[in-house]
N, C-alpha and C positions, 0 to 999 in steps of 0.2 A: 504494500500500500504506500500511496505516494501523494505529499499534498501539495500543492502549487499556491501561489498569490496569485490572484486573478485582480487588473487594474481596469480602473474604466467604469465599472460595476457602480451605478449610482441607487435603483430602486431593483424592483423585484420581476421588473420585462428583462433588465438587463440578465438578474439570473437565467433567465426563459431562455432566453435567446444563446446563452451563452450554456447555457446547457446543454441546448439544440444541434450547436455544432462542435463541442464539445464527444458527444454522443457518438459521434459517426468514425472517431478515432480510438476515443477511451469508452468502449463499453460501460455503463456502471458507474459513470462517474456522478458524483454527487458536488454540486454547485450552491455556495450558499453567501449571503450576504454581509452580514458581520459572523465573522471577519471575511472579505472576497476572498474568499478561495474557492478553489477544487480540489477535491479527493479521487483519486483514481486507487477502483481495487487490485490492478496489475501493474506491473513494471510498465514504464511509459518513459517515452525519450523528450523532455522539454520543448527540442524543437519541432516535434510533431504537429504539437498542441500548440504551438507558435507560428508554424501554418495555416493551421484550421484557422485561428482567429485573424492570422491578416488581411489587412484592407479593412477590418474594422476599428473601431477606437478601445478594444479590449485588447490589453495584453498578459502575458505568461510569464511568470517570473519565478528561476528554480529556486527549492528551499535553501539558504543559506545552509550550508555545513558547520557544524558546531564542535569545535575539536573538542577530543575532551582535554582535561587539565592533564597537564602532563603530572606521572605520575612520582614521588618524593621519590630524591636519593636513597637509596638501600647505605641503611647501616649494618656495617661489619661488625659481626659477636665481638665480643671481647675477649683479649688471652683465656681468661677464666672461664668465660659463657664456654669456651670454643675446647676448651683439654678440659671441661668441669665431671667426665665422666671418667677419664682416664686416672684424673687427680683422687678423686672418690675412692677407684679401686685399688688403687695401690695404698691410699690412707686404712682401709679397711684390711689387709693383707697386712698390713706394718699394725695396725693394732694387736688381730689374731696371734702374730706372730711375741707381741710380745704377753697379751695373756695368756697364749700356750705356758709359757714361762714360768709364769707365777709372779712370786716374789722373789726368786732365785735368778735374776734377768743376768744372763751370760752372752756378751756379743757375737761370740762366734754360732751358736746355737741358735740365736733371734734371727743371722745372719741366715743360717740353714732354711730357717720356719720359714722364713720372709720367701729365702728362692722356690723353697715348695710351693706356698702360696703363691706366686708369684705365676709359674708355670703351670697349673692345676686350673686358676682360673683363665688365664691367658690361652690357654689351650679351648678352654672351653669354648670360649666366644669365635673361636677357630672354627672348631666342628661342629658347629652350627649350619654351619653353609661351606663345606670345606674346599668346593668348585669355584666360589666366589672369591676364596682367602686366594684360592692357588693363582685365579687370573691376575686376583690384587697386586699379590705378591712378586710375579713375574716380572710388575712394571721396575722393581727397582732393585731387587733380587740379584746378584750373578749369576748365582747356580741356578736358579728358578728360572731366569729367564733364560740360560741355554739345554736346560731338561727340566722341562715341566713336571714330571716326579715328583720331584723335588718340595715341589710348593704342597703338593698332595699328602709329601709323608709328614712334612712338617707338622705342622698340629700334634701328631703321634710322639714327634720324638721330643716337643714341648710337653705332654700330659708325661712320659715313660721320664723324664727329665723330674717333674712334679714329685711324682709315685717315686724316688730315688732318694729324691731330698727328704722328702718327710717319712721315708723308712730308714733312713742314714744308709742306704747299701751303695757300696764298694765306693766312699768317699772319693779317694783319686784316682777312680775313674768317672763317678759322676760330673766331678769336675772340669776333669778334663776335657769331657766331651762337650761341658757347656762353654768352657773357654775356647774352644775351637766353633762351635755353632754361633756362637753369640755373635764373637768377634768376627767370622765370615759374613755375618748376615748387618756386622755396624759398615762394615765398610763399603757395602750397596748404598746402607743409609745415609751414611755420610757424602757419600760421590751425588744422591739427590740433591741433597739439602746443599750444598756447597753447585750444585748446578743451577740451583734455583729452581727445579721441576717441579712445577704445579701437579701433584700428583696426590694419592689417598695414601695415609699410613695405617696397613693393614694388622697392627700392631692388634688390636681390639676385633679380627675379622674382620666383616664387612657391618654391621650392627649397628656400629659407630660411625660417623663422617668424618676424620680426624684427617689433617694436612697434615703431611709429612716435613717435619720441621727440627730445630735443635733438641726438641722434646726428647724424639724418638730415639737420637744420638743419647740424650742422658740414659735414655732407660736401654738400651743396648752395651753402651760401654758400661754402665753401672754395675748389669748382671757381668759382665767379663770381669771389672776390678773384685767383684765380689767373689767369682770363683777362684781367681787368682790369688786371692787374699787367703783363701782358705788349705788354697796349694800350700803356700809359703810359711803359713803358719802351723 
């Protein structure tokens, strides 16, 4: 449906008339006086209807177009808005970790609790969608991005990683494997994040929206100092 201004229009012959030949182009159309206009119930071409009336002192005038208001700047989350989920889980894994404890709170032990936790949940949110972790992960991955595997077994060897820490089994070799995973997988991280790649940190699965940023570098080299630490002591 489409309305026009119609000029010229002074009493109620004029609608007649002007309805009359109105009529012969816009089926249906409804002509009316205050305010002069016409209504047409179909698609119609302005200068159709600016035809039909030429030669008389009535004219067609298309409806002005009314932009809308352009719409506000998008404001950007904030740091906090923006890691407030990530920040969350690792504060909840640092608590568990150290009321596992007790009152007896020993660093190197909280240290253990923490990477359990740490790995148990982070796993989780992995295998969730474990086909969306692995695409994720490909983008910024080494190894994931030259054998897809890779991204697929991940998750597994984050939970068997978990399931080690908070059983204590084979201490320098849990470690070791995490120091070697860990640190394989900061230095993808890091070649992002120093490239500037706009990309997703699959860190949390796919669950989350998280940009891949300094973040990621903390909590990847942190797990390697942390296993390393436990090497050496």
């Amino acid at each position: 449906m489409s309305t026009f201004e119609i000029t010229g229009m002074t009493c109620g012959g004029c609608v007649k008339r002007v309805q009359a030949k109105l009529e012969a182009v816009a089926p249906g159309v409804q002509v009316q006086l205050k305010p002069p206009q016409a209504t047409v119930p179909g698609p119609t071409d302005v200068k159709t209807l600016q035809a039909e009336l030429a030669g008389s002192h009535y004219g067609v005038i298309a409806p002005a177009v009314v932009e809308p208001p352009p719409a506000p700047p998008a404001i950007a989350p904030s740091w906090f808005a923006t890691y407030r989920p990530l920040l969350l889980i690792l504060a909840y894994i640092l608590g568990a970790s150290l009321l596992v404890q007790g009152a007896q709170v020993h660093g190197m032990e909280t240290m253990r609790y923490f990477m359990a936790g740490f790995f148990l949940v982070f796993s989780f949110f992995k295998l969730l969608d474990v086909r969306a972790f692995a695409d994720a992960y490909a983008g910024y991955d080494l190894l994931a991005r030259r054998w897809r595997p890779w991204g697929s077994l991940y998750p597994y060897v984050e939970l068997a990683l978990g399931v080690a820490y908070l059983a204590n089994f084979a201490p320098l070799w849990t470690n070791t494997v995490t120091l070697v995973v860990m640190g394989f997988s900061a230095i993808g991280v890091i070649g992002a994040v120093l490239g500037k790649r706009a990309i997703r940190c699959a860190c949390l699965g796919t669950v989350f929206q998280l940009p891949m940023s300094t973040v990621t570098i903390i909590e990847d080299v942190g797990m390697v100092l942390m296993a390393a630490a436990a090497l050496w002591l």
